[in-house]
PLY file of the C-alpha trace (Angstrom):
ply
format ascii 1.0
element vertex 471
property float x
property float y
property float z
element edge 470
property int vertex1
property int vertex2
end_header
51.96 -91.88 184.54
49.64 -93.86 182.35
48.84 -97.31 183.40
50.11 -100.53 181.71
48.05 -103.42 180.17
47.04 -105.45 183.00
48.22 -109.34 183.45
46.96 -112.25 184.43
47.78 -115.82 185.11
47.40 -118.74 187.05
50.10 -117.70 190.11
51.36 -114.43 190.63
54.62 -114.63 192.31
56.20 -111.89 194.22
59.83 -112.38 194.73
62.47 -113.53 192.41
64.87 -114.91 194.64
65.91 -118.60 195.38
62.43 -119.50 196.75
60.17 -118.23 194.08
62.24 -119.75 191.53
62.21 -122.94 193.09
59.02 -122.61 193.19
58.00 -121.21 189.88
60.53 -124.37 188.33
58.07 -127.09 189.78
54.64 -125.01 188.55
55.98 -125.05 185.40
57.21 -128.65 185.08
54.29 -130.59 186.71
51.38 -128.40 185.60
50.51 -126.26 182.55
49.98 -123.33 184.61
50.68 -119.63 183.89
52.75 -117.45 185.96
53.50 -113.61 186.28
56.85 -112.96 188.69
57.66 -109.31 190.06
60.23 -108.50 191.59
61.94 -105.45 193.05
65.78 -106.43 191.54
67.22 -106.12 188.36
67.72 -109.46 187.86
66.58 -112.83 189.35
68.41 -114.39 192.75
66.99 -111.87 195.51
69.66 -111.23 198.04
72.30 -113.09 196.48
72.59 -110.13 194.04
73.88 -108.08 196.88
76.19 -110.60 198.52
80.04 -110.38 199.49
82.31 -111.65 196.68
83.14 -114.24 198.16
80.57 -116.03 199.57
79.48 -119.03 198.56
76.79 -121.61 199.71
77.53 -123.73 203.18
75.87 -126.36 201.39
76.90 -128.61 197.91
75.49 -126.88 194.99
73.70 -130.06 194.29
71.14 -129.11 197.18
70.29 -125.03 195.74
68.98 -123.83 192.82
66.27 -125.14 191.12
64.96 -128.70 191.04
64.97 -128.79 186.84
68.38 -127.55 186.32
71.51 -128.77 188.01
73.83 -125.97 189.73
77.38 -126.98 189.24
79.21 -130.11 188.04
79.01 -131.76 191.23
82.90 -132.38 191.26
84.68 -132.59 194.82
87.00 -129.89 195.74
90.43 -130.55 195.97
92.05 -128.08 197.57
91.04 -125.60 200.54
89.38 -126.16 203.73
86.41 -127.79 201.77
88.44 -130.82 200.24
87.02 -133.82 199.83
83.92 -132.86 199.74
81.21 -131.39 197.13
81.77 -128.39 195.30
79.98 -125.01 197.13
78.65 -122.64 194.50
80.38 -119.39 194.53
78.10 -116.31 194.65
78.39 -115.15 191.55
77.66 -118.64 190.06
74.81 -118.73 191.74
73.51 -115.19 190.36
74.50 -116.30 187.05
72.49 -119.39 187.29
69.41 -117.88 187.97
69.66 -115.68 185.38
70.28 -118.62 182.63
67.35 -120.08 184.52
64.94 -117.08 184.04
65.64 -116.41 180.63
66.87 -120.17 178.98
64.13 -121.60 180.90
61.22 -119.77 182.03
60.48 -117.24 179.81
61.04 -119.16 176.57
58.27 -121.33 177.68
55.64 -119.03 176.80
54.01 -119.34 180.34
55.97 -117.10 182.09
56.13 -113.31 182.08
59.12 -111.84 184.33
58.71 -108.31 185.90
61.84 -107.39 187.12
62.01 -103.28 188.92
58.63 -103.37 190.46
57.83 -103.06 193.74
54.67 -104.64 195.61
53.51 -104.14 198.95
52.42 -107.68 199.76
51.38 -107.01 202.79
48.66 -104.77 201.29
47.23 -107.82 198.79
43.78 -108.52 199.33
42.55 -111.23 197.08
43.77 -112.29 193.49
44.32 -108.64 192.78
48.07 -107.58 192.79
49.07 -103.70 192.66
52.93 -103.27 191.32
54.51 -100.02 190.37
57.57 -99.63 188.35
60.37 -98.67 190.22
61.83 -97.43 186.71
59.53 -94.62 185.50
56.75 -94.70 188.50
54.25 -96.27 186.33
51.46 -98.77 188.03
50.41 -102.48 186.72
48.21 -104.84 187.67
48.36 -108.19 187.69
45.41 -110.42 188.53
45.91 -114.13 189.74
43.37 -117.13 189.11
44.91 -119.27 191.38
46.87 -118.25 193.85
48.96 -115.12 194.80
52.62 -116.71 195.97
54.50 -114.62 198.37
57.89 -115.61 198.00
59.16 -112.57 200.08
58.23 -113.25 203.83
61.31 -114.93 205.07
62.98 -111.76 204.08
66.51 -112.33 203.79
69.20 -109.76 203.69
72.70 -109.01 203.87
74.58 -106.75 205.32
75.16 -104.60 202.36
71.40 -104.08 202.34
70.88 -102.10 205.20
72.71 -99.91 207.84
73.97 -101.39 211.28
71.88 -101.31 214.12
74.84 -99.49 216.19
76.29 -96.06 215.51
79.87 -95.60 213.84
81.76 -92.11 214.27
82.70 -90.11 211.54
86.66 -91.17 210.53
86.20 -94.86 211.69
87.28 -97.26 208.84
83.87 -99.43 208.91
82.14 -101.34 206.15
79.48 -104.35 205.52
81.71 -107.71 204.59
81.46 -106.71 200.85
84.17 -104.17 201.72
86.73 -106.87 202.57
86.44 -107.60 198.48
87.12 -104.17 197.43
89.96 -102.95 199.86
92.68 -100.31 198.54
95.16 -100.57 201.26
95.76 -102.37 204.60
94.59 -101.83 207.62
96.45 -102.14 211.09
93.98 -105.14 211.88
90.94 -106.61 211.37
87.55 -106.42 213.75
84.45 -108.29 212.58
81.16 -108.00 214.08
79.02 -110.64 213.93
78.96 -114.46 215.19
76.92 -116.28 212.42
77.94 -117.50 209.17
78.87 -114.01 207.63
80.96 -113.73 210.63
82.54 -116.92 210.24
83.15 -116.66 205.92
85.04 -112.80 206.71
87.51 -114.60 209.39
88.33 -116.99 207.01
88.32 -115.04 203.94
91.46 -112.58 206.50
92.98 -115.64 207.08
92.83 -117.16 203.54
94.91 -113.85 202.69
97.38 -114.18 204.51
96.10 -112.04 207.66
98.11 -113.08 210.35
95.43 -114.41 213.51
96.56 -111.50 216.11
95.40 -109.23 214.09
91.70 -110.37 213.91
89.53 -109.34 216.51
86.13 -111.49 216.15
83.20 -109.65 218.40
80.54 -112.90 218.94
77.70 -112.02 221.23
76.60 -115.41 221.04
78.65 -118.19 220.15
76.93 -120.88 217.85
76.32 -124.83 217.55
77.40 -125.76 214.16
76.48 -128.21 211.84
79.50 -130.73 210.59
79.26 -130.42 206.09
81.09 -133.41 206.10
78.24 -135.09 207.52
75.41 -133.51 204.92
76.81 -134.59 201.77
74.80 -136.17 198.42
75.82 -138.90 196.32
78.75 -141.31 197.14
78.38 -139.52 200.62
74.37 -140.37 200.29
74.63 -143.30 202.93
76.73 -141.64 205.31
74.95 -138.77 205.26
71.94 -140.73 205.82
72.90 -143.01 208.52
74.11 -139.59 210.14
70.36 -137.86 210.07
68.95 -141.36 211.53
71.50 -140.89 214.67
69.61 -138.09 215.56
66.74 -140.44 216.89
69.45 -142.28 218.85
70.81 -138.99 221.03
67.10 -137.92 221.66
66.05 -141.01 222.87
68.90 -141.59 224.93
68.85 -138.43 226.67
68.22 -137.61 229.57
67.71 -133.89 229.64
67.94 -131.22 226.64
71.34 -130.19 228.05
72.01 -134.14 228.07
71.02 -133.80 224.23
72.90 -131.52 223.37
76.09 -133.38 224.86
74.92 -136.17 223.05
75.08 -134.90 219.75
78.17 -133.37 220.37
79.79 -136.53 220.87
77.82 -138.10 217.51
79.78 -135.43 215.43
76.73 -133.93 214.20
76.71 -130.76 216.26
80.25 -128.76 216.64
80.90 -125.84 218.14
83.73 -123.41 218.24
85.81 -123.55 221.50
84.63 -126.15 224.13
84.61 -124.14 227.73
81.64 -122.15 225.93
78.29 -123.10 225.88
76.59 -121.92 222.51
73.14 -120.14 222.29
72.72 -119.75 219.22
71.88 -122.08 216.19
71.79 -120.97 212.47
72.03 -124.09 210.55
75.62 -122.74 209.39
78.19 -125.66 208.50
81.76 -125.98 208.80
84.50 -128.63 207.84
86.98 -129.31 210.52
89.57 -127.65 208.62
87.85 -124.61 208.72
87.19 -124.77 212.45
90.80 -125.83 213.09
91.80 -122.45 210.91
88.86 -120.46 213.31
90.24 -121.50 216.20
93.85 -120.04 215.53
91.57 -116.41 216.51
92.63 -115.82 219.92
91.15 -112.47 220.03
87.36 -113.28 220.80
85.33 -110.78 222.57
82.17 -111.92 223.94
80.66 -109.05 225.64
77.51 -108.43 223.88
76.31 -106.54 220.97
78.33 -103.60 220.06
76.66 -100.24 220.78
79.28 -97.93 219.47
82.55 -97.23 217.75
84.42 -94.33 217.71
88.10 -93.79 216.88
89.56 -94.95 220.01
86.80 -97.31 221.09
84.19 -100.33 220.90
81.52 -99.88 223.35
79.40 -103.17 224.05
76.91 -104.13 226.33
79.00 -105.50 228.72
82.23 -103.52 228.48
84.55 -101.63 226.18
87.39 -102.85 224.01
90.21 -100.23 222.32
90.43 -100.20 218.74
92.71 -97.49 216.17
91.66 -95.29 213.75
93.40 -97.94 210.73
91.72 -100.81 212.29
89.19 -102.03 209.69
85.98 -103.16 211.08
83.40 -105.03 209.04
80.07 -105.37 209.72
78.45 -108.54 209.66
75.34 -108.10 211.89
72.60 -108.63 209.31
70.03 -111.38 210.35
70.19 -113.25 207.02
66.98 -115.08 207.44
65.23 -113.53 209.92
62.64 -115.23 212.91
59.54 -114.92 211.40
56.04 -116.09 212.70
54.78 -119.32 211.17
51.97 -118.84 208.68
49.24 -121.43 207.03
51.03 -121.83 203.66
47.97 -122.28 202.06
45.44 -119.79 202.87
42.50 -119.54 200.24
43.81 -116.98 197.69
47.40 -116.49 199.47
50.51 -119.08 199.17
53.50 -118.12 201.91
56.42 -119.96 200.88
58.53 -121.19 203.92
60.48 -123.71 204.87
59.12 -127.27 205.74
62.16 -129.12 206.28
64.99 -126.84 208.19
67.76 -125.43 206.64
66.18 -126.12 203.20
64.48 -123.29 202.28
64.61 -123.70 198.44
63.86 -127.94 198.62
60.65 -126.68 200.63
59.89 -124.33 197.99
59.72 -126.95 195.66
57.51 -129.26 197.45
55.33 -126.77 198.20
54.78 -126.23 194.79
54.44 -130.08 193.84
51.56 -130.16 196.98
49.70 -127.58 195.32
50.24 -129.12 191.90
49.36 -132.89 193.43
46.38 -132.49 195.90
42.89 -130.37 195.61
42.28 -129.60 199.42
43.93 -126.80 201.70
43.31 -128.64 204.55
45.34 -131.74 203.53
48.51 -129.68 202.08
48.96 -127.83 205.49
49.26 -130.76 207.23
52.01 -132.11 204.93
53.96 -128.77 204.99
53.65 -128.01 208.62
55.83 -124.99 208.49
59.52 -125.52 210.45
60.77 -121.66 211.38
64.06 -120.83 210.54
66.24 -121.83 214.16
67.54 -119.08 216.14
68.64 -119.83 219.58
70.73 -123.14 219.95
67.18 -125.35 221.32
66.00 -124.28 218.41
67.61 -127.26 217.30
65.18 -129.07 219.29
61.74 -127.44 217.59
63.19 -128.00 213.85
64.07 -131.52 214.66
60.81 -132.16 215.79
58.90 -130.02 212.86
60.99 -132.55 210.05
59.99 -135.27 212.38
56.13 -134.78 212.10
56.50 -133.70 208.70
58.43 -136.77 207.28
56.22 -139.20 209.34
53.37 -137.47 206.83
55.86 -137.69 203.80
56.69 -141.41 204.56
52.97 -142.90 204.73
51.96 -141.41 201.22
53.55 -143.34 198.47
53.45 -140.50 195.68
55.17 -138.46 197.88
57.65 -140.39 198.73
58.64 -141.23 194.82
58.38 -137.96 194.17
61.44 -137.06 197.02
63.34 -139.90 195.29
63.24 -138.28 191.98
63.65 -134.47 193.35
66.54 -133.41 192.52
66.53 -130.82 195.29
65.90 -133.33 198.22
69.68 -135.15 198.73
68.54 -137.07 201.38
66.20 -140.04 199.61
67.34 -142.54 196.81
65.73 -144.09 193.93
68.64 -146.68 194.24
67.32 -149.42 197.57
69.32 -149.37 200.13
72.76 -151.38 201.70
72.64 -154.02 203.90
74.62 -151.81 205.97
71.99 -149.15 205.60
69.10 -151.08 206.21
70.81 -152.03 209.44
70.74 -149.08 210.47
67.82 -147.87 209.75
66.39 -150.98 211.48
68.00 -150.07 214.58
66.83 -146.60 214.28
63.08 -147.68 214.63
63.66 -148.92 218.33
64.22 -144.92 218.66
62.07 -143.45 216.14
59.13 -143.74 218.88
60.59 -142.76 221.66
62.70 -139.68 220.55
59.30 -138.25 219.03
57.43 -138.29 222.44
61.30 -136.84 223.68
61.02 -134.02 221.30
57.34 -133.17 221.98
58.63 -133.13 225.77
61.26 -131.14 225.12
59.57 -128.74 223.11
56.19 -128.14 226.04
59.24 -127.65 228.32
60.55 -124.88 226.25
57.19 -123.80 225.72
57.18 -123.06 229.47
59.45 -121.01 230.23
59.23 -118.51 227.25
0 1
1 2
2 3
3 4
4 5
5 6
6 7
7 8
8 9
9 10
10 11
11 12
12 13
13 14
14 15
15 16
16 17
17 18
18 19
19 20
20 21
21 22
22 23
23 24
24 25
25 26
26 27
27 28
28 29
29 30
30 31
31 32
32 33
33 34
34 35
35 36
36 37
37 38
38 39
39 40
40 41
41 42
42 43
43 44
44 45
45 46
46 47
47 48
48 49
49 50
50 51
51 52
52 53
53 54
54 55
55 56
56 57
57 58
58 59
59 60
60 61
61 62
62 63
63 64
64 65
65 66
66 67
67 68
68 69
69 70
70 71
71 72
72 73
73 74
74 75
75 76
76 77
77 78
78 79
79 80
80 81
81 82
82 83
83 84
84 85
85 86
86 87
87 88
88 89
89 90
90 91
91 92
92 93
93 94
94 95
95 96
96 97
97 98
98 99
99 100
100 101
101 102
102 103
103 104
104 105
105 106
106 107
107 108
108 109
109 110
110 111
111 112
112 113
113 114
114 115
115 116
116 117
117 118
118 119
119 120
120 121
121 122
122 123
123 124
124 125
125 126
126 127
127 128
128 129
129 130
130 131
131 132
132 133
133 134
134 135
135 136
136 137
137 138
138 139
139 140
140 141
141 142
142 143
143 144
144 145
145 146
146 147
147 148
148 149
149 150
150 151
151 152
152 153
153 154
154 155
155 156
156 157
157 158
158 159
159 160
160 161
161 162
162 163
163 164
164 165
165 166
166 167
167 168
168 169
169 170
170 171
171 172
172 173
173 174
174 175
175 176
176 177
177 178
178 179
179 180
180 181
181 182
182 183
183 184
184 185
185 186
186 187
187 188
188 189
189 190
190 191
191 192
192 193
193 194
194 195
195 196
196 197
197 198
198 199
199 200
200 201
201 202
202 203
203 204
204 205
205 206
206 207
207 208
208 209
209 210
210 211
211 212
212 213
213 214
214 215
215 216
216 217
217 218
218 219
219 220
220 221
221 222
222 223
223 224
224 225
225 226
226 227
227 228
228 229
229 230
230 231
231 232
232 233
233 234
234 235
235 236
236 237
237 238
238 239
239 240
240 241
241 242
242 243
243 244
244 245
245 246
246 247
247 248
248 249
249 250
250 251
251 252
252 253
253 254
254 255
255 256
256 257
257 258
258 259
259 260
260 261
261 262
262 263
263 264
264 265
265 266
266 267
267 268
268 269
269 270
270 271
271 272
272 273
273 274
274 275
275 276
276 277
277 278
278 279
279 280
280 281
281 282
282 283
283 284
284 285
285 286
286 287
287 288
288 289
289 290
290 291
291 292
292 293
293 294
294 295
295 296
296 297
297 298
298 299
299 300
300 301
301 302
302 303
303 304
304 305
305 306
306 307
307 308
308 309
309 310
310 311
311 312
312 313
313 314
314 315
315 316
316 317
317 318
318 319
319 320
320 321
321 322
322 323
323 324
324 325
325 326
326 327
327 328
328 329
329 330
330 331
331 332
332 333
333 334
334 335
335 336
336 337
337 338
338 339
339 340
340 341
341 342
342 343
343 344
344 345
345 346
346 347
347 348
348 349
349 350
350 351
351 352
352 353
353 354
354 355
355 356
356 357
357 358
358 359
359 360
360 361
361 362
362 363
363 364
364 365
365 366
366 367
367 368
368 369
369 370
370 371
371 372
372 373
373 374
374 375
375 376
376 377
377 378
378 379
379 380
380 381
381 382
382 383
383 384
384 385
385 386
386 387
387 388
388 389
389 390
390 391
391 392
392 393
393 394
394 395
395 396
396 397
397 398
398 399
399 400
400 401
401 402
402 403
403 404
404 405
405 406
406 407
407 408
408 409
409 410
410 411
411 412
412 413
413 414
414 415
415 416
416 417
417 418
418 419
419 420
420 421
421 422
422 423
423 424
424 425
425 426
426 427
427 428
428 429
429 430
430 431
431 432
432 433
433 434
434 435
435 436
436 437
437 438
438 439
439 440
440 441
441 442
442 443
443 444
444 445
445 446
446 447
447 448
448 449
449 450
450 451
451 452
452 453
453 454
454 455
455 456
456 457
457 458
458 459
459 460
460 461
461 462
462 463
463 464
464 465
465 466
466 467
467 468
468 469
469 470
């Protein structure tokens, strides 16, 4: 297969999905920089291109997409568990966004060019030099960076759709990733979904939505999960709340006593909830809720917390800890996939490579952005590490504890540089500053939070050697 003409611009970006367009938007809005993005899909959006039908973000649209282009008409639902509050972009808004983004925005500029079906090993880059080969007719094409080479790929999402289980189903058992649910033919006797985190949580509520009755859900959780309140992370008219809610946080850490004290304490502020109270969660994955939508969770009875499922046969779930029956007509969707998965923290900036990943938790595509505006904004490597120290995606519920202190060092950085700070105000993508000063009520607060600024810090950093122990 003959080679194509080689390209070349200022970033080469592998990965299309919500990161490197985020990413990509700011490059092309604050600089006059090239760009060259490959990507493996058929269109822009990464994994939400594979996603259940109905999913939709855990966050208001006003927070995704990418900081140029609004996502949504940031009304307030009115009906459903999410009333009240800001619209949540369905799934396939979201792929159709990106698309209108790619192709109204970035390639009519002229300083884009947009490889879609081409696959790159990034992990075998070396240098400027990028190696891609079409994964249409096999043929190879370079592309040469004279910047930077931007791997958007390393948090490596996925879905369940995009890869097999990690235990074995028999031949005959009615099984399928959460997509399934979307595209059923007939009923089943009942319902069994595998899988604690938000996946989990969207397929329960998508049965019960339909009119599945609760005893007839089976929910297998090996690890039940703190979750974050979305009433309490809202933009806008919610933008003080919301606010005064993140400067709390200081409070309950410098108040406590222990992490386990913590952890009680935020409980009781609201901004951590969890699923039944007699059971200690150990596992946090930034996944939000409304009350209403834990109230309708909690009508599950059937919860069966004996580790990670093994096996199923016909007759038969086999766990870690145990076995549970199941029927041959019992539908059982698989919703195992790690989403974001753990990965090790990288230098973003490292000479010729750029790693996007996330530098305030839970925000991967905000980070992406202000990654890009550091490397549009400041010359030296050095100096944009330090302000995007990188905060790994959480895992295990004290994982709460490492994030909060990663945004805490970071934002102390972001907070004594006046650019940056007028730059969050204006971003689109950041929800939690203003451009508009403050209440009275506001600056109370935030008064009162300084007595515990200082004190929660060294609390964290304890907190976080103490954890460092014992692992």
């Amino acid at each position: 297969m003959n080679a194509r003409e080689a390209i070349e611009a200022d970033y080469v970006i592998v990965g299309a999905g919500a990161m490197g367009m985020a990413f990509a938007d700011v490059i092309l809005n604050e600089t006059d920089a090239t760009i060259a993005i490959v990507d493996r899909g058929n269109r822009p959006g990464g994994h939400w291109n594979h996603a259940y039908p109905f999913v939709r973000l855990h966050q208001p649209s006003s927070f995704y997409g990418v900081n140029s282009r609004p996502l949504g008409s940031d009304r307030k639902d009115t009906d459903g568990w999410n009333s009240g509050l800001y619209e949540l972009a369905s799934g396939a808004e979201v792929v159709a966004y990106y698309d209108q983004v790619m192709h109204q925005q970035f390639v009519p500029s002229g300083r884009l060019t947009y490889l879609p079906m081409h696959d790159v090993d990034v992990a075998g880059v070396d240098g400027l030099g990028v190696a891609a080969t079409s994964l249409i007719d096999g043929a190879p094409q370079q592309l040469s960076a004279r910047r930077r080479v931007v791997d958007a790929t390393y948090m490596n999402v996925s879905v369940p759709s995009q890869r097999a289980p990690k235990y074995t189903v028999a031949e005959g058992v009615r099984h399928g990733p959460v997509n399934d649910l979307g595209t059923l033919t007939h009923p089943a006797d009942g319902y069994t979904v595998v899988g604690a985190g938000k996946t989990g949580a969207d397929a329960c509520l998508f049965l019960l939505r339909n009119g599945v009755a609760p005893d007839s859900i089976r929910w297998i959780t090996p690890r039940d999960s703190w979750f974050l309140d979305r009433a309490r992370i809202q933009p806008r008219d919610f933008f003080e709340e919301t606010a005064a809610a993140f400067i709390d946080q200081y409070r309950c850490v410098a108040e406590s006593t222990s992490i386990s004290h913590l952890f009680e304490l935020l409980e009781e502020a609201g901004l951590l909830v969890r699923l039944h109270a007699d059971v200690d969660p150990t596992m946090y994955r930034c996944s939000t809720v409304t009350q209403d939508e834990l109230e309708q969770l909690r009508r599950i009875e059937d919860v069966v917390r004996l580790g990670r499922v093994r096996e199923i046969t016909a007759d038969q779930i086999v766990l870690d800890d145990g076995n549970v029956s199941t029927t041959p007509n019992t539908f059982h969707v698989d919703c195992t996939a790690d989403g974001l998965e753990r990965r090790a923290a990288v230098p973003v900036f490292a000479g010729d490579r750029l790693t996007l990943q996330t530098v305030r938790h839970c925000q991967q595509v905000f980070s992406a952005a202000f990654i890009a505006h550091v490397e549009s904004a400041y010359s030296d490597d050095a100096h944009r590490n330090t302000l995007c120290g990188v905060v790994p995606h959480p895992d295990a519920a004290t994982d709460w504890i490492r994030t909060a202190y990663g945004n805490s060092l970071n934002s102390a950085h972001w907070n004594a540089d006046p650019e940056l700070t007028g730059w969050l105000a204006r971003a689109r993508l950041d929800g939690f500053s203003s451009a508009e000063p403050p209440s009275d009520a506001l600056v109370t607060v935030m008064l009162g939070a300084l007595d515990h600024a200082e004190p929660a810090l060294e609390k964290l950093a304890k907190y976080v050697a103490e954890l460092d122990s014992t692992h």
